[in-house]
C-alpha positions as protocol buffer text, in pm:
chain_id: "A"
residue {
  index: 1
  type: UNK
  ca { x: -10715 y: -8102 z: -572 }
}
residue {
  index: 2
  type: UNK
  ca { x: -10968 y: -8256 z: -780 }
}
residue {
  index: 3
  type: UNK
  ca { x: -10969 y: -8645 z: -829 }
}
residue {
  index: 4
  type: UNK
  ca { x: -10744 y: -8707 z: -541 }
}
residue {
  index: 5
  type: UNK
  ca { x: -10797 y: -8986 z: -383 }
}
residue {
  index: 6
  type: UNK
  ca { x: -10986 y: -9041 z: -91 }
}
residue {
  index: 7
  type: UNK
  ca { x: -10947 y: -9302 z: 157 }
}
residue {
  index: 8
  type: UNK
  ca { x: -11198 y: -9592 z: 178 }
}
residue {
  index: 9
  type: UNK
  ca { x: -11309 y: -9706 z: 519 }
}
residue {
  index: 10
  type: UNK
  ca { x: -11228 y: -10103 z: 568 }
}
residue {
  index: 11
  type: UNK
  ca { x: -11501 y: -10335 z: 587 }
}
residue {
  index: 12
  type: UNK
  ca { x: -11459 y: -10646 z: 883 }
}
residue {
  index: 13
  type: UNK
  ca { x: -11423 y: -11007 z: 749 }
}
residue {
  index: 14
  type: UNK
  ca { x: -11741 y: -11128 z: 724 }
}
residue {
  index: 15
  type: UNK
  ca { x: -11696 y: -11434 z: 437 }
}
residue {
  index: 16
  type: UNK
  ca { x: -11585 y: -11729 z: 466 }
}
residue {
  index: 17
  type: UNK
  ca { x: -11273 y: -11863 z: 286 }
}
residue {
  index: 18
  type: UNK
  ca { x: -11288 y: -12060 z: 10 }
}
residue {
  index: 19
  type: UNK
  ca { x: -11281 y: -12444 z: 67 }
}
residue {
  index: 20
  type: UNK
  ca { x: -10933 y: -12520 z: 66 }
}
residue {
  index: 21
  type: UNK
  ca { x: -10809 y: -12876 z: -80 }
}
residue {
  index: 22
  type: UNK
  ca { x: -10458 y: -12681 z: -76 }
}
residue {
  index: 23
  type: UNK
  ca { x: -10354 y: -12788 z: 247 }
}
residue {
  index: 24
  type: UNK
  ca { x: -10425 y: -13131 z: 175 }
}
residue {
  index: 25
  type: UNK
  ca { x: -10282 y: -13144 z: -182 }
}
residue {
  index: 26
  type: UNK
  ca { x: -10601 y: -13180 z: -367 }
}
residue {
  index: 27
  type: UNK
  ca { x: -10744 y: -12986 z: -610 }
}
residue {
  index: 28
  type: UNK
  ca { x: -10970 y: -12714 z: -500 }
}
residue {
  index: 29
  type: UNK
  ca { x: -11396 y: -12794 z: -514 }
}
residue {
  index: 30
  type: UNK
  ca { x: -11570 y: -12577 z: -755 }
}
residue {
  index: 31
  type: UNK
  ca { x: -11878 y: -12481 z: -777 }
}
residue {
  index: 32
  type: UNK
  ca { x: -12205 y: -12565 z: -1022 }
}
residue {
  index: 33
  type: UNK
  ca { x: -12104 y: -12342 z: -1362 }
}
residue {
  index: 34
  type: UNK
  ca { x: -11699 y: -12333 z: -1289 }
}
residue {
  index: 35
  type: UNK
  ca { x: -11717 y: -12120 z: -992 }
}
residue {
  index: 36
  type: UNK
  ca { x: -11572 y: -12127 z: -672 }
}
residue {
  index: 37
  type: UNK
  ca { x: -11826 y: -12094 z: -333 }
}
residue {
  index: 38
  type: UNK
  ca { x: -11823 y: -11811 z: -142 }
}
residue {
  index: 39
  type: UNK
  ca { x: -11691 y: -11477 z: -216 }
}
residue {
  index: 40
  type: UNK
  ca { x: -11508 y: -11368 z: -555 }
}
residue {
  index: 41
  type: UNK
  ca { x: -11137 y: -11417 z: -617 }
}
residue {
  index: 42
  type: UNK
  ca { x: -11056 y: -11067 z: -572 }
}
residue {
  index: 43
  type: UNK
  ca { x: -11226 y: -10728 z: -480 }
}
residue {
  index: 44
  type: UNK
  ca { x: -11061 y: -10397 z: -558 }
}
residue {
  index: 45
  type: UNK
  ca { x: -11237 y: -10112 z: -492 }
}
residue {
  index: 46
  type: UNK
  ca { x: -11115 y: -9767 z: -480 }
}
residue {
  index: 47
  type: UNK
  ca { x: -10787 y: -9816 z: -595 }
}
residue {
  index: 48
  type: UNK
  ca { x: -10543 y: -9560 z: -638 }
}
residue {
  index: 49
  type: UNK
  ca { x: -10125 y: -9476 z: -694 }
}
residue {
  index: 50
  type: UNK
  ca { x: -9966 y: -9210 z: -790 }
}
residue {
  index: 51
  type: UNK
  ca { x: -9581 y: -9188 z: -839 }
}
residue {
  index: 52
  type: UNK
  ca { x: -9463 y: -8852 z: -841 }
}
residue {
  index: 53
  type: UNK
  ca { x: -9690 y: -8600 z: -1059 }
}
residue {
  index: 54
  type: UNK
  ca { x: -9788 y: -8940 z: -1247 }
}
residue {
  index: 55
  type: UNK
  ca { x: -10120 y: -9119 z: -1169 }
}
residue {
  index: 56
  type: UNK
  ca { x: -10057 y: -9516 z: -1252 }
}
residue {
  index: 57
  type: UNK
  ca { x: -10377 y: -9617 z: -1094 }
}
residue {
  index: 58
  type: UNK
  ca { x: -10681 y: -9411 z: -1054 }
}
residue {
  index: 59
  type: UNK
  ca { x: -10976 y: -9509 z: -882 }
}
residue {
  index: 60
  type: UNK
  ca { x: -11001 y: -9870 z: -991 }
}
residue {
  index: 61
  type: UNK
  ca { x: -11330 y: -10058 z: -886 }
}
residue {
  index: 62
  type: UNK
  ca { x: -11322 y: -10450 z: -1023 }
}
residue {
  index: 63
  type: UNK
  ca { x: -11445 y: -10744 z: -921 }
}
residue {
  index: 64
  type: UNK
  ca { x: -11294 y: -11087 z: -1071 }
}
residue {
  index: 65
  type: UNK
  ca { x: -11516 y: -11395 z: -985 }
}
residue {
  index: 66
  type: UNK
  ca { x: -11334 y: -11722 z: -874 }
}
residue {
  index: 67
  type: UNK
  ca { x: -11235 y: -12050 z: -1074 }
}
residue {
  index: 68
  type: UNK
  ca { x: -11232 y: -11803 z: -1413 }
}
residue {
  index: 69
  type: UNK
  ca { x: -10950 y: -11833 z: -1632 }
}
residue {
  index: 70
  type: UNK
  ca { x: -10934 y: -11410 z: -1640 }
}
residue {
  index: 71
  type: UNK
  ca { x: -10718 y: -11190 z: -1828 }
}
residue {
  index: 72
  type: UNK
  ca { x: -10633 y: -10827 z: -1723 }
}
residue {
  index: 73
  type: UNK
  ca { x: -10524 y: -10626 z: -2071 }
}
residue {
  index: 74
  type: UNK
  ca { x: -10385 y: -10315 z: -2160 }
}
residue {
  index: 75
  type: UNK
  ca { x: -10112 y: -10094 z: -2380 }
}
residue {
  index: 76
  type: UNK
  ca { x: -9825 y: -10058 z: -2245 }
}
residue {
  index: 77
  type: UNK
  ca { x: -9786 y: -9827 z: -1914 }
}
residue {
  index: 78
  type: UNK
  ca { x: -10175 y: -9869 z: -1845 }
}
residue {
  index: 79
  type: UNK
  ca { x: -10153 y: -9986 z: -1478 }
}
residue {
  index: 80
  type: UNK
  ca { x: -10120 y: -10373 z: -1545 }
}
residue {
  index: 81
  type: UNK
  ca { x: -9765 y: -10405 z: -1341 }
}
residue {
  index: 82
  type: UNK
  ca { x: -9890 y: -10171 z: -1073 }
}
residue {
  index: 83
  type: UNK
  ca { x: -10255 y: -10281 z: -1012 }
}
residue {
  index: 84
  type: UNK
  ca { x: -10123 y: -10628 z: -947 }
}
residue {
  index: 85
  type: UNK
  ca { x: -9874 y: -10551 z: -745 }
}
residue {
  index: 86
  type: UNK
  ca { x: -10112 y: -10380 z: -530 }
}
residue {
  index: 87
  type: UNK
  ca { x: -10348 y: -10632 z: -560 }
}
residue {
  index: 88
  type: UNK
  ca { x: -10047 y: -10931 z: -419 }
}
residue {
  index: 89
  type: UNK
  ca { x: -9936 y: -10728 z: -128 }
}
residue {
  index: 90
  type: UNK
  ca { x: -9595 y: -10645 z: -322 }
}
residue {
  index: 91
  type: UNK
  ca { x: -9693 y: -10266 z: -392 }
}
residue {
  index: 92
  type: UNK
  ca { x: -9888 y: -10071 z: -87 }
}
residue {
  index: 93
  type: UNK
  ca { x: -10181 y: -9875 z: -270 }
}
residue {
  index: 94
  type: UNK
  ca { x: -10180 y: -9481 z: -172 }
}
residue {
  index: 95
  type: UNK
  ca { x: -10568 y: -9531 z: -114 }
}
residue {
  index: 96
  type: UNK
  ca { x: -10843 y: -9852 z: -170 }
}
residue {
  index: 97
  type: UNK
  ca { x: -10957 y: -10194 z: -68 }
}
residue {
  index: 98
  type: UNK
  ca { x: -10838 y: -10521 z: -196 }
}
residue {
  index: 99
  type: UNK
  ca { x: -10978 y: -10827 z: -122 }
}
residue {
  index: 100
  type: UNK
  ca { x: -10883 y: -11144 z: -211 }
}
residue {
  index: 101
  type: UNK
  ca { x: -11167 y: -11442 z: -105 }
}
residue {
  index: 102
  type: UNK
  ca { x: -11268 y: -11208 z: 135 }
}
residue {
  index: 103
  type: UNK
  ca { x: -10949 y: -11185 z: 297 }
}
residue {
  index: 104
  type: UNK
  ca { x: -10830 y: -10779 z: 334 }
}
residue {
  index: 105
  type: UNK
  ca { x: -10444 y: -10780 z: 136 }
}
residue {
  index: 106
  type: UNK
  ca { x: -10331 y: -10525 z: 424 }
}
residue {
  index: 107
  type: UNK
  ca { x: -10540 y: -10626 z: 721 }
}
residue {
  index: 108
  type: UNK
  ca { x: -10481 y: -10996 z: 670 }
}
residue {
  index: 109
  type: UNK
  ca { x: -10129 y: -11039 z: 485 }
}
residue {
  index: 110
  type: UNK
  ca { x: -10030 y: -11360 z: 634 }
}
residue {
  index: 111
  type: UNK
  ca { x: -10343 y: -11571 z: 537 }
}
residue {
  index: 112
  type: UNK
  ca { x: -10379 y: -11371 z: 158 }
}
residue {
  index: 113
  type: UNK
  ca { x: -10041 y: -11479 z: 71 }
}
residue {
  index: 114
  type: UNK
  ca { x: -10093 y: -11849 z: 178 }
}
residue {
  index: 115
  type: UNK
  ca { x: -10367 y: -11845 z: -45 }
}
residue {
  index: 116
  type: UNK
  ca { x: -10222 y: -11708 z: -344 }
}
residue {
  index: 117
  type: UNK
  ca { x: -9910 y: -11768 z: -565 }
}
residue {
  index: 118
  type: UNK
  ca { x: -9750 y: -11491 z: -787 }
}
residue {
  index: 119
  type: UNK
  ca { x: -9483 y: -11475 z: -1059 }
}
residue {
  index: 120
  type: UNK
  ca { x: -9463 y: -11104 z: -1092 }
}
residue {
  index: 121
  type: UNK
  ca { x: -9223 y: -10912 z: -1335 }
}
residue {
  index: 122
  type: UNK
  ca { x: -8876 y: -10927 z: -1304 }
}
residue {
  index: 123
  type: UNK
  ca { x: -8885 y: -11188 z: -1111 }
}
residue {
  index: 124
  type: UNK
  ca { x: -8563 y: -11217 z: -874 }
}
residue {
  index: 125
  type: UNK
  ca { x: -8533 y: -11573 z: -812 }
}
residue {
  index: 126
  type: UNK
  ca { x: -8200 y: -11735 z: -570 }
}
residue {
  index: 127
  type: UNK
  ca { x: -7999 y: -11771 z: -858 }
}
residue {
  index: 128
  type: UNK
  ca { x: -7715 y: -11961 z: -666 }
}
residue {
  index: 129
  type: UNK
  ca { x: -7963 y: -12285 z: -610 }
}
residue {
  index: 130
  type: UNK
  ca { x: -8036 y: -12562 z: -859 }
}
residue {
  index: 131
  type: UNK
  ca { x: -8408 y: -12563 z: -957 }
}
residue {
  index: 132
  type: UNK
  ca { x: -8450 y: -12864 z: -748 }
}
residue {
  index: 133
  type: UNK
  ca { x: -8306 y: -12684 z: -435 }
}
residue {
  index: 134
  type: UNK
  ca { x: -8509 y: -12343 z: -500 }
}
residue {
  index: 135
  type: UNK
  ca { x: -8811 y: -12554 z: -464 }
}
residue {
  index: 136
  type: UNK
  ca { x: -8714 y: -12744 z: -223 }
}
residue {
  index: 137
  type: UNK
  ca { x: -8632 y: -12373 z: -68 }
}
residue {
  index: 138
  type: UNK
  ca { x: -8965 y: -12251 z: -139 }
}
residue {
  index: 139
  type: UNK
  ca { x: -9177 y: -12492 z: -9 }
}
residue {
  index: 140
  type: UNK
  ca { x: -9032 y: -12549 z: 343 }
}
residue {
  index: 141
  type: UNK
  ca { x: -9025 y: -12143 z: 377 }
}
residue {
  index: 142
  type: UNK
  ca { x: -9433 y: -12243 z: 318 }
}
residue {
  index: 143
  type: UNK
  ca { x: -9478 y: -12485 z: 581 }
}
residue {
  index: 144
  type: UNK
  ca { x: -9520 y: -12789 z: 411 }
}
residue {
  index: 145
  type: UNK
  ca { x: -9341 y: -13142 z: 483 }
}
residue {
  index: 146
  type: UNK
  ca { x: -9000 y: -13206 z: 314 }
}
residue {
  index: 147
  type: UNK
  ca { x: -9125 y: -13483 z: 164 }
}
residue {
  index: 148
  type: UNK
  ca { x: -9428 y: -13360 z: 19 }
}
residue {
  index: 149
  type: UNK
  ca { x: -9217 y: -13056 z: -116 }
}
residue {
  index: 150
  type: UNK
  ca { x: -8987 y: -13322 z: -281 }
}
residue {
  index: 151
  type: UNK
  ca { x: -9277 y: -13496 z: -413 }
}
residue {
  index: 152
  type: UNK
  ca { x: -9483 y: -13199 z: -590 }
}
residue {
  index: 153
  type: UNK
  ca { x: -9113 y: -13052 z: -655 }
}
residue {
  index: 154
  type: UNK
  ca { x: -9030 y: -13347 z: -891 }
}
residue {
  index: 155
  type: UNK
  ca { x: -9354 y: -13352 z: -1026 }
}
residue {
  index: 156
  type: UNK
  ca { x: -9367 y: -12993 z: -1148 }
}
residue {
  index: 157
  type: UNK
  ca { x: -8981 y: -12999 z: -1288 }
}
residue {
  index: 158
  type: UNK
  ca { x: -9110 y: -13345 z: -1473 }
}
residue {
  index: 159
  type: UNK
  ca { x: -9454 y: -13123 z: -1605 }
}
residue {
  index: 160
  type: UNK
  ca { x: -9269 y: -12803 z: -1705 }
}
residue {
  index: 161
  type: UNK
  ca { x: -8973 y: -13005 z: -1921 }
}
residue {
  index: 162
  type: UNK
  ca { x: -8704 y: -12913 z: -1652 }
}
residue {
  index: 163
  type: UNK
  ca { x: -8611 y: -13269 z: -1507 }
}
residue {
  index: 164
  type: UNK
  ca { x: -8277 y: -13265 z: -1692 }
}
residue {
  index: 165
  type: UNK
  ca { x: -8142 y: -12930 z: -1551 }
}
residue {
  index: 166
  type: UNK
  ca { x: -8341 y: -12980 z: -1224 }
}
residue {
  index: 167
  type: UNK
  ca { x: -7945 y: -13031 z: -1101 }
}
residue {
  index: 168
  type: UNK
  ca { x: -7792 y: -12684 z: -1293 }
}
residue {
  index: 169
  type: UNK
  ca { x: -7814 y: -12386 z: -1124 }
}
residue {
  index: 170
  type: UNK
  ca { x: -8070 y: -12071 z: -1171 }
}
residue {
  index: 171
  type: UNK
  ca { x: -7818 y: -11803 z: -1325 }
}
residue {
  index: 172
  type: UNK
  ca { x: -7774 y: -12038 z: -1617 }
}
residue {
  index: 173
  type: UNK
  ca { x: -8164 y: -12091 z: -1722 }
}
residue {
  index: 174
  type: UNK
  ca { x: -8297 y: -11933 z: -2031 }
}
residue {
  index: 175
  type: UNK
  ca { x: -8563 y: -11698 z: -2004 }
}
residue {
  index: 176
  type: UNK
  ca { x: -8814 y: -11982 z: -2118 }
}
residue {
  index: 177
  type: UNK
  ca { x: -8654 y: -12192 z: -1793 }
}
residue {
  index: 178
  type: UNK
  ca { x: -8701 y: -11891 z: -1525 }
}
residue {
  index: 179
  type: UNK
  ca { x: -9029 y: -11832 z: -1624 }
}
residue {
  index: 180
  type: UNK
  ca { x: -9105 y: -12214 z: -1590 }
}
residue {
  index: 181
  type: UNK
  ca { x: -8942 y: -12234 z: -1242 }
}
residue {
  index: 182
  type: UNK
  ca { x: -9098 y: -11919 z: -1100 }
}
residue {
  index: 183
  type: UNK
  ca { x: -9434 y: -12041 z: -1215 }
}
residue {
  index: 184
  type: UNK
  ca { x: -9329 y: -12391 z: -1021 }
}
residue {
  index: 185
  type: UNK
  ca { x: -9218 y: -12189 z: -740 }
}
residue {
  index: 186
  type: UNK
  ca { x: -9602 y: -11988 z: -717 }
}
residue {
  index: 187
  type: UNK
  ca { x: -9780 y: -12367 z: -783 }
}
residue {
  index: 188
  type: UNK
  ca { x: -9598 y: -12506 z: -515 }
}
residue {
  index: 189
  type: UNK
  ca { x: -9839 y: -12488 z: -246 }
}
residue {
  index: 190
  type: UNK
  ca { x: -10164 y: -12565 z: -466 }
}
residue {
  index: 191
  type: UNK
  ca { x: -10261 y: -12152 z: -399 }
}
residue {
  index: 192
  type: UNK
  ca { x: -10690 y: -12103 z: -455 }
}
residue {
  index: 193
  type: UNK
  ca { x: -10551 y: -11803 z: -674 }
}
residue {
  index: 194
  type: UNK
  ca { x: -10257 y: -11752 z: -910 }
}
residue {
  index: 195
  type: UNK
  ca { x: -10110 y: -11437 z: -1075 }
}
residue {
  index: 196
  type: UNK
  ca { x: -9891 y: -11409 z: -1323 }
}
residue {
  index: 197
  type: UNK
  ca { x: -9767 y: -11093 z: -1456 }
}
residue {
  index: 198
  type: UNK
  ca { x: -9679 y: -11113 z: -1867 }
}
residue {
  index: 199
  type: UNK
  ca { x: -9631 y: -11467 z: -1825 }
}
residue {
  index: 200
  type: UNK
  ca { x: -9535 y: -11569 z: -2167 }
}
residue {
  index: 201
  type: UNK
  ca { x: -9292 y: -11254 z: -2250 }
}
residue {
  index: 202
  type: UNK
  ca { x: -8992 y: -11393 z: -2388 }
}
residue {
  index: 203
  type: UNK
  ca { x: -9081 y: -11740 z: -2396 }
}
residue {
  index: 204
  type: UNK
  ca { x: -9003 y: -11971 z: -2665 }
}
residue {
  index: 205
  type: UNK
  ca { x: -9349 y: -12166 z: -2878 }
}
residue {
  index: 206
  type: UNK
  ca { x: -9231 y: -12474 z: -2681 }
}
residue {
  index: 207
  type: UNK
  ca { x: -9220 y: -12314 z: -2355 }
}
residue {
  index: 208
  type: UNK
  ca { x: -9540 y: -12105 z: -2356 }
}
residue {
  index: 209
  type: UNK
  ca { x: -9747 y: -12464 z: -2496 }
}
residue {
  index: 210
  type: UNK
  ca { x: -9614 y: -12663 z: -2174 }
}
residue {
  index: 211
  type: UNK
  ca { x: -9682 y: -12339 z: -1921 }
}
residue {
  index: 212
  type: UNK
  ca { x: -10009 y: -12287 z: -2091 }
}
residue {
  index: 213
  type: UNK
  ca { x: -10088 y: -12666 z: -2037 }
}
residue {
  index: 214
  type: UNK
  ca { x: -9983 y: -12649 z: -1704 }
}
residue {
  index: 215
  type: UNK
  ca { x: -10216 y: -12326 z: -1589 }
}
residue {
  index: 216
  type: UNK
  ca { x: -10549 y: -12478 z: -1812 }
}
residue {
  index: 217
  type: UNK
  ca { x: -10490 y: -12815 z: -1605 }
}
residue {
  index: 218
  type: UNK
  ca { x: -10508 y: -12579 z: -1292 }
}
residue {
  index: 219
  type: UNK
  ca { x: -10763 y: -12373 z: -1396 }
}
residue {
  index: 220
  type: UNK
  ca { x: -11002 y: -12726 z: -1488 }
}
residue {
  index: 221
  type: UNK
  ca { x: -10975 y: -12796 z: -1088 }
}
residue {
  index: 222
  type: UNK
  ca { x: -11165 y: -12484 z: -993 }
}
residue {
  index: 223
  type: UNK
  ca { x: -10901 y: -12236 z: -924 }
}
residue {
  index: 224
  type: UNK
  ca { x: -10854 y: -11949 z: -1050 }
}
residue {
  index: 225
  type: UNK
  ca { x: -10579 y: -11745 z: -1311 }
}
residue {
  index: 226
  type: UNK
  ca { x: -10516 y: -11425 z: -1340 }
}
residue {
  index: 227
  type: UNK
  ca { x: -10298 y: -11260 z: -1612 }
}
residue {
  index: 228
  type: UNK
  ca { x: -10197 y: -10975 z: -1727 }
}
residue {
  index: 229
  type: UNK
  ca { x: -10098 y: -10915 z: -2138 }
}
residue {
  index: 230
  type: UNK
  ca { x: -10094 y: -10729 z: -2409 }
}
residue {
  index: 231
  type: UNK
  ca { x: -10121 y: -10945 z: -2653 }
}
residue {
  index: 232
  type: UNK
  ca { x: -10451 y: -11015 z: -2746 }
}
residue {
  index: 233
  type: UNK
  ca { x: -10463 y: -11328 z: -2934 }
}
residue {
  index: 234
  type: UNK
  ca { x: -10307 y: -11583 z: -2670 }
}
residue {
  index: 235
  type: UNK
  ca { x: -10582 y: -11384 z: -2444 }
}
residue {
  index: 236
  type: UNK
  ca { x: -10913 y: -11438 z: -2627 }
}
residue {
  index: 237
  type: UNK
  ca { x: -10752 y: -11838 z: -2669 }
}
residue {
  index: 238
  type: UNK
  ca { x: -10681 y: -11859 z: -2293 }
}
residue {
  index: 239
  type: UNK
  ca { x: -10915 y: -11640 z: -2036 }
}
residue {
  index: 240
  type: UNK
  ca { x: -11301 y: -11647 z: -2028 }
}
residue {
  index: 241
  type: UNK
  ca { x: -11257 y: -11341 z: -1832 }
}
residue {
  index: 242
  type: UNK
  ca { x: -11131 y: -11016 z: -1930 }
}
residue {
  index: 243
  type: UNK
  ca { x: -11093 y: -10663 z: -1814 }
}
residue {
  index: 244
  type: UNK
  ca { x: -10947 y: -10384 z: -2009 }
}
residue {
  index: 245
  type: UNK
  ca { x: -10697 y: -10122 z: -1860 }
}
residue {
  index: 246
  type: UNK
  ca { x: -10608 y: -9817 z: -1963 }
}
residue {
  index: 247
  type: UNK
  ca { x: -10434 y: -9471 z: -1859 }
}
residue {
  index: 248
  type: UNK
  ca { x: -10499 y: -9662 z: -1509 }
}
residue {
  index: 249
  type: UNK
  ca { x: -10861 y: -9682 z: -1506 }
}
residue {
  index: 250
  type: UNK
  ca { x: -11086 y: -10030 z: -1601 }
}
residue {
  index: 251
  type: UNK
  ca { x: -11251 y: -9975 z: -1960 }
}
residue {
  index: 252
  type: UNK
  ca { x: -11411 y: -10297 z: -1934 }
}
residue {
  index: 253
  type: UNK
  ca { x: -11418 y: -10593 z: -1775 }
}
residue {
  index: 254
  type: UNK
  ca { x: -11644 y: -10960 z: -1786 }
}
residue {
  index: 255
  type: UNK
  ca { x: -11705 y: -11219 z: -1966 }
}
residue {
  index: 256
  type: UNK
  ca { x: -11479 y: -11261 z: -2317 }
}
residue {
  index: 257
  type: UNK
  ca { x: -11793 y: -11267 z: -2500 }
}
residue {
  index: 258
  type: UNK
  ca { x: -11960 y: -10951 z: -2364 }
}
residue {
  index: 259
  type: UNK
  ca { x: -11650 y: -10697 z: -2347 }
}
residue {
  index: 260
  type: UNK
  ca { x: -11559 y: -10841 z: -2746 }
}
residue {
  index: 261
  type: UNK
  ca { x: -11960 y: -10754 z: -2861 }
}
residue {
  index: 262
  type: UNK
  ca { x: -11977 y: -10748 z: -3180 }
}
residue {
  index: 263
  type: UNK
  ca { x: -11602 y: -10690 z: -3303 }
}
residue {
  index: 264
  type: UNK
  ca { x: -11470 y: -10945 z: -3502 }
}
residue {
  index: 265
  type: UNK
  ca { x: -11245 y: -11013 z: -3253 }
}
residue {
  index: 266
  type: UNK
  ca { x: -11086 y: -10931 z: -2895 }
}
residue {
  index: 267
  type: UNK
  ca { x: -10807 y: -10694 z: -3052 }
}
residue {
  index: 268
  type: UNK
  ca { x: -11056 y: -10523 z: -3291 }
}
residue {
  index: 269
  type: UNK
  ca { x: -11279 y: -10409 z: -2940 }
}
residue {
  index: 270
  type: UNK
  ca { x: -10995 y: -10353 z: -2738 }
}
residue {
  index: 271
  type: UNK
  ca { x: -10844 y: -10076 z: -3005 }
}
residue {
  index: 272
  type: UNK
  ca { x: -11171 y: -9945 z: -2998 }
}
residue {
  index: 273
  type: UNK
  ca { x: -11180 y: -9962 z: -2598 }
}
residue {
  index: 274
  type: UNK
  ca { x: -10878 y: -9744 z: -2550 }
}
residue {
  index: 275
  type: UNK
  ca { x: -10886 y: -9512 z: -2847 }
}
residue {
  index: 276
  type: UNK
  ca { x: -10636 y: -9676 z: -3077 }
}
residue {
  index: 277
  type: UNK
  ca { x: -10850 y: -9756 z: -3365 }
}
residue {
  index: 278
  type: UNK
  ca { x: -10638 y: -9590 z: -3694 }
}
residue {
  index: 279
  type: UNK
  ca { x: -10332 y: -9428 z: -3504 }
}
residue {
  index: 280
  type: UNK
  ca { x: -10079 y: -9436 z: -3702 }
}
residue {
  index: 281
  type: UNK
  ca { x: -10222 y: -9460 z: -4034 }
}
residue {
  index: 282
  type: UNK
  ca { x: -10220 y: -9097 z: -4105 }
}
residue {
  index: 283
  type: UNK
  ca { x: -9910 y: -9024 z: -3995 }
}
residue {
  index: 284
  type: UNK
  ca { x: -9657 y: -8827 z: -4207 }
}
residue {
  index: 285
  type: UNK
  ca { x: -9379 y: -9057 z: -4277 }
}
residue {
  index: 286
  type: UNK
  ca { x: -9346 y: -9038 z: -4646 }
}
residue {
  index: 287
  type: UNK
  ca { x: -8989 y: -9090 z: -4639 }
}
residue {
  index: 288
  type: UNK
  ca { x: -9000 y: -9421 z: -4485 }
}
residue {
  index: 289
  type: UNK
  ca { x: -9009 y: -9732 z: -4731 }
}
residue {
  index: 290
  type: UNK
  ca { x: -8878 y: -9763 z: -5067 }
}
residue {
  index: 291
  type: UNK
  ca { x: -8569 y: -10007 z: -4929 }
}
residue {
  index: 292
  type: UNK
  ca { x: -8278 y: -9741 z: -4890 }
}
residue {
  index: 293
  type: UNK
  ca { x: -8188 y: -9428 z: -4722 }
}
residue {
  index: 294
  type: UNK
  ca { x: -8272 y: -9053 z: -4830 }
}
């Protein structure tokens, strides 16, 4: 069948991992010009998923460079959800590489994940736990000390405006709240790399300026972001980075200067990227408007 997927021969860990001031707390070095050393943050090549008669993914080759604020766009049903979920380990790719600092997803699970933090989707968090005890939950199912969980446990509930209802329990935080204690719950362990999937969906102004804070603070130190969105704005103000998805294959992707070109802005290229540019405006709806019903 033509474009089916073929599958990509592994290549041996040959890179080093990136310098990790993770283990010991610290923020992670960064390179001359905001990069990390070594190899990028994440290597996909030959990505593919299909789901039925319906290809999500298809063929995606990307490389993301380290300590980038980066933002992965696209309409709705492009591929965002899926290609990061293949890219964290959570989804297992029907054919394709991913790397992440040189570190094979598949091959090398165990040391990708302690090098990463995630706050995918739908995020099912223990909803029967306090904030304070899902952290406390989370970090000693990472390995570190219960006191240094308790320490960098307080300190992100303090950062993230969730001290007062560090005692209440999950099931009764807002949408604003979840979102701040699943993106406490991926910072935890100071990953090298951090992915958030539609982080600011649902979020309140107040909410999405203190997580926004929070992830350009991280970001200053030399690691990296990754985010997916479709909203354009709060990308061209956040990410220096961008690739564009859509109908599962990468449009674009690199610096926010060289995919937006010449458009006035990020939204103006991007419509012109995926073939949206005027759809909509011709269409027949003359019977719409005029404030009553016909």
């Amino acid at each position: 069948m033509a474009n089916e997927p073929e599958d990509i021969e592994r290549r041996d860990e040959s890179a080093p991992p990136h310098s990790r001031a993770a283990a010991a707390g610290g923020p992670v070095s960064a390179a001359p010009g905001g990069s990390l050393a070594g190899p990028p943050a994440v290597r996909v090549q030959g990505l593919w998923k299909r789901f039925g008669e319906q290809i999500a993914v298809n063929g995606i080759d990307l490389t993301l460079p380290a300590g980038r604020f980066i933002g992965l766009v696209g309409p709705n049903g492009a591929g965002k959800t899926t290609t990061l979920s293949m890219v964290t380990g959570l989804l297992r790719p029907d054919a394709g590489l991913v790397e992440i600092g040189g570190h094979d997803v598949w091959r090398d699970p165990v040391s990708v994940k302690s090098r990463i933090g995630v706050l995918p989707e739908g995020l099912r968090l223990f909803e029967r736990l306090s904030g304070r005890e899902l952290l406390g939950y989370i970090g000693r199912l990472r390995g570190l000390p219960g006191a240094e969980v308790d320490k960098r446990a307080g300190q992100l509930l303090d950062v993230l405006d969730l001290a007062g209802s560090r005692n209440k329990l999950v099931v009764d935080y807002s949408t604003g709240m979840r979102k701040k204690i699943g993106l406490a719950a991926a910072l935890l362990h100071n990953p090298e790399v951090l992915f958030l999937d539609e982080p600011f969906e649902g979020v309140d102004p107040v909410s999405a300026q203190t997580i926004r804070g929070v992830l350009e603070r991280y970001t200053a130190s030399g690691a990296t972001v990754i985010f997916s969105s479709h909203v354009m704005e709060l990308v061209e103000s956040l990410c220096d980075w961008v690739a564009v998805i859509a109908a599962g294959r990468i449009r674009a992707d690199g610096p926010l200067a060289e995919v937006r070109g010449a458009a006035p802005s990020l939204q103006d290229a991007f419509l012109e990227l995926v073939g949206a540019r005027g759809r909509g405006a011709d269409a027949d709806l003359d019977w719409l408007g005029g404030g009553g019903a016909r």
